[in-house]
Each structure stands twice: as structure tokens, then as C-alpha cells.
C-alpha positions in Angstrom: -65.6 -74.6 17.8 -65.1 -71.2 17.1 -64.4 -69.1 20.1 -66.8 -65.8 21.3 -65.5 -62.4 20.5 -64.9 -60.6 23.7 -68.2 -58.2 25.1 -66.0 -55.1 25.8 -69.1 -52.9 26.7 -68.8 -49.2 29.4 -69.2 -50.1 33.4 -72.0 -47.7 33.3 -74.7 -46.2 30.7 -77.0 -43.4 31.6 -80.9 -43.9 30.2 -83.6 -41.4 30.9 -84.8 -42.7 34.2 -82.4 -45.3 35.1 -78.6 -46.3 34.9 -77.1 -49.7 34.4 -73.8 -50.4 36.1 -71.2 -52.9 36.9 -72.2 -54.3 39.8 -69.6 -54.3 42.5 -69.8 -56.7 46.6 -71.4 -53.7 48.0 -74.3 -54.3 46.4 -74.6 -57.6 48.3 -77.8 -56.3 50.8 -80.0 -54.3 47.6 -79.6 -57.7 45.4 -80.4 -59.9 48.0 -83.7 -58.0 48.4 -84.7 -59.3 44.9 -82.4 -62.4 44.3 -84.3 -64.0 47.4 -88.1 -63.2 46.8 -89.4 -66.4 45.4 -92.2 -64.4 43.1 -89.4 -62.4 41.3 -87.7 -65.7 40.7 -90.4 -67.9 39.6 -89.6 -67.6 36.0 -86.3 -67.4 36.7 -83.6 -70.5 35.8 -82.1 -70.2 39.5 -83.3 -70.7 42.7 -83.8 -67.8 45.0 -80.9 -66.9 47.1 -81.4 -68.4 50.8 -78.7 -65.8 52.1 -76.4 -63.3 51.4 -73.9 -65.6 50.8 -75.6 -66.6 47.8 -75.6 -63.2 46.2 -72.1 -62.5 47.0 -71.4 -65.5 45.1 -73.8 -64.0 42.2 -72.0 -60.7 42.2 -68.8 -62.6 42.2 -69.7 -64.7 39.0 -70.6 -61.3 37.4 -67.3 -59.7 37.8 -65.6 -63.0 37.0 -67.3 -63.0 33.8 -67.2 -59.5 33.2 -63.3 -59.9 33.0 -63.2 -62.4 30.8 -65.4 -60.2 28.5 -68.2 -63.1 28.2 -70.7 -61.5 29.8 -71.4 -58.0 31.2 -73.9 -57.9 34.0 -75.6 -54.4 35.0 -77.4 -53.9 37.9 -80.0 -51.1 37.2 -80.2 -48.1 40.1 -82.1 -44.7 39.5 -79.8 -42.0 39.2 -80.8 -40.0 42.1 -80.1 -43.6 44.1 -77.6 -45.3 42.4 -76.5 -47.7 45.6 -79.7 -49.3 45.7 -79.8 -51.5 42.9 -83.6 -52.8 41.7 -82.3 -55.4 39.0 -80.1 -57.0 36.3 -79.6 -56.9 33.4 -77.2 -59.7 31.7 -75.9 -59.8 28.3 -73.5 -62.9 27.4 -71.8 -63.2 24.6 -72.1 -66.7 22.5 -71.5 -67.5 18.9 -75.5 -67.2 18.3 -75.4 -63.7 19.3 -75.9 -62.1 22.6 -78.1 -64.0 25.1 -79.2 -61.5 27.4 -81.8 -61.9 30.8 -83.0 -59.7 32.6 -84.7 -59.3 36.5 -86.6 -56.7 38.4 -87.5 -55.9 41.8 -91.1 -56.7 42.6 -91.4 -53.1 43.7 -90.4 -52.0 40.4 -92.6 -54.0 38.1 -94.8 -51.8 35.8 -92.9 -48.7 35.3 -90.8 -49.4 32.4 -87.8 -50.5 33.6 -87.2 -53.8 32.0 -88.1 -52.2 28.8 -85.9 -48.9 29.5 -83.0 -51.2 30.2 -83.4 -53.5 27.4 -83.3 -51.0 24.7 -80.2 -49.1 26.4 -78.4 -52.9 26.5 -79.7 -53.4 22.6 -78.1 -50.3 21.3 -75.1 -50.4 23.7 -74.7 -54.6 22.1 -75.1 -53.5 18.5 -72.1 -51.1 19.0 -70.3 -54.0 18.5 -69.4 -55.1 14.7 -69.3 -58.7 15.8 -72.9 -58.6 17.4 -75.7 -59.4 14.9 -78.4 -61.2 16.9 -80.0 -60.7 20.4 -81.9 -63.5 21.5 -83.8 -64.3 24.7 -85.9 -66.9 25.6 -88.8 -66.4 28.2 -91.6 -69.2 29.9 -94.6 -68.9 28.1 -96.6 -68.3 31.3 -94.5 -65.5 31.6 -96.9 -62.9 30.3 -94.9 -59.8 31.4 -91.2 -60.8 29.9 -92.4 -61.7 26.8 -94.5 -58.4 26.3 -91.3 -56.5 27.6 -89.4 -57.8 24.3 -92.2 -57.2 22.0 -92.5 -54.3 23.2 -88.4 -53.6 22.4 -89.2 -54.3 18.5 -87.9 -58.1 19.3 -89.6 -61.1 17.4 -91.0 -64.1 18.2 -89.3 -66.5 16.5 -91.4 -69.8 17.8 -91.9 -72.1 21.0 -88.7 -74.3 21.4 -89.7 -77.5 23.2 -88.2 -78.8 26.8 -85.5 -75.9 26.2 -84.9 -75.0 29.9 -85.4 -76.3 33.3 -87.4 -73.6 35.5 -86.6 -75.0 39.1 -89.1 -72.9 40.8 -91.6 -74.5 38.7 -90.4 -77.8 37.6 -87.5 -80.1 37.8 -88.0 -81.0 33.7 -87.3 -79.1 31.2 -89.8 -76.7 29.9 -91.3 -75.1 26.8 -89.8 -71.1 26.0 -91.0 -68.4 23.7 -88.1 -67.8 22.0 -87.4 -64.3 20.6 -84.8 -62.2 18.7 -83.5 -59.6 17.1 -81.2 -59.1 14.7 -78.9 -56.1 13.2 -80.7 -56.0 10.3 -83.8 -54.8 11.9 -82.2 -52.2 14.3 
């Protein structure tokens, strides 16, 4: 197997309306206040955090990662707020391409957001020589994710069977809309 190239991306990129940055323990309490509300994590392919324990743990993973350079995770904050994270943002670095996920507040559904913070994490990805695909997958009941990428010039590529176990939802595996882009079509 061949190994990953390293995901060397900035700690922090400024978009119009929001910023994503490394996330850092202090942001324990704001993630918490998303990583534990059961709606935000339906579609999600972790449980929802029972206590803060289990975000530190989270954030921990993310910096963990982040050193190793196989995946960056950036929380997203408005710049006029930037200690009060809203969501993630995750981008990890595989032979396919760049697998990236992403997860917003419940309060911040329906602005843009996802969609601002997608695009910012596509260009910031292709900046890379070694990048040539972004992929996600998303549940196909999961009407608002799969817009988002449609809606950031990604294509559906086709329904992968029993890809991914949704444990909010079900113990077995489930379908996924698979989507992608790739350099080409930047």
C-alpha cells in the first residue's frame, strides 16, 4: 500500500462570513453544544457525545491527527466570535483523495455555512499538487448534506450499497449518495 501524502493545510482561513480554525481543548464547552444534540448527529457516523469528556476526546483526536498531517479538522466560528465554534469541518487525507465531513450547529442550519465552509476547504485542498479528488458520502435521507455538495459544483457519482453504519439510525450498514469532485473540474 502506498502511503498518504501529508495534508499540510493553514491553522486558520478567513471566508466572507465565517473562519475555519484548528480547533484547540478550549473549545471543549461550544462543541459539546453540538456534538451532544442527537438531531445534529442523526446522520452522523458517531454517537452523540454524552459529556464533555467525550468531546475532549474529539478535539484530542483532531489535533492528534492534525500532527500527523492525515487529517485537518476546522472548527468554523464567525469572525466577530471566533471562541464559539458552530461546527466542523474535516478533511482527511487517503489515497482516493480527500474525504472530507462536515457538521453544523442546529442553530446555524440554513444560512450557508456548510456551503461557505466547503468551498473555502475545496480551494484551500486543491492547493495541494497531490490532491485530485474530493469525495464525500452523505445518507440518502439526508436531504440538506447532499444539496450542500451540489450546491459546491460536486457530483453525484451513484448510491453505494451498505457503505456505512449510521448508529443513530441503524446498527447495519446503510446505503450513501456518494459524491465527488475532482481537479479537473475546479
Amino acid at each position: 500500500m502506498v502511503a498518504a501524502a501529508m495534508l499540510s493545510l493553514p491553522e486558520q482561513i478567513a471566508g466572507r462570513r465565517i473562519i475555519l480554525r484548528r480547533p484547540t481543548l478550549d473549545d471543549t464547552g461550544s462543541a459539546f453544544a453540538w456534538c451532544s444534540d442527537p438531531l445534529v448527529c442523526r446522520y452522523l457516523t458517531w454517537a452523540p457525545h454524552r459529556s464533555l469528556d467525550d468531546t475532549r476526546i474529539y478535539l484530542d483526536e483532531c489535533s492528534r491527527h492534525w500532527a500527523a498531517g492525515s487529517s485537518c479538522t476546522y472548527l468554523l466560528a464567525e469572525p466577530h466570535d471566533p471562541a464559539s465554534p458552530f461546527g466542523a469541518i474535516d478533511l482527511r487525507d487517503l489515497n482516493s483523495g480527500v474525504l472530507f465531513s462536515f457538521v453544523l450547529a442546529r442553530t446555524h442550519w440554513g444560512h450557508g455555512y456548510a456551503l461557505e465552509a466547503l468551498k473555502i476547504a475545496i480551494i484551500a485542498a486543491f492547493a495541494h499538487p497531490h490532491v485530485t479528488r474530493m469525495w464525500s458520502f452523505a445518507h440518502p435521507d439526508n436531504a440538506a448534506s447532499c444539496r450542500v455538495m451540489e450546491k459546491a459544483d460536486l457530483q453525484f457519482e451513484r448510491i453505494v450499497p451498505r457503505f456505512m453504519v449510521f448508529p443513530n439510525l441503524s446498527a447495519e450498514p446503510c446505503d450513501v449518495r456518494l459524491y465527488a469532485m475532482t481537479r479537473s473540474a475546479t
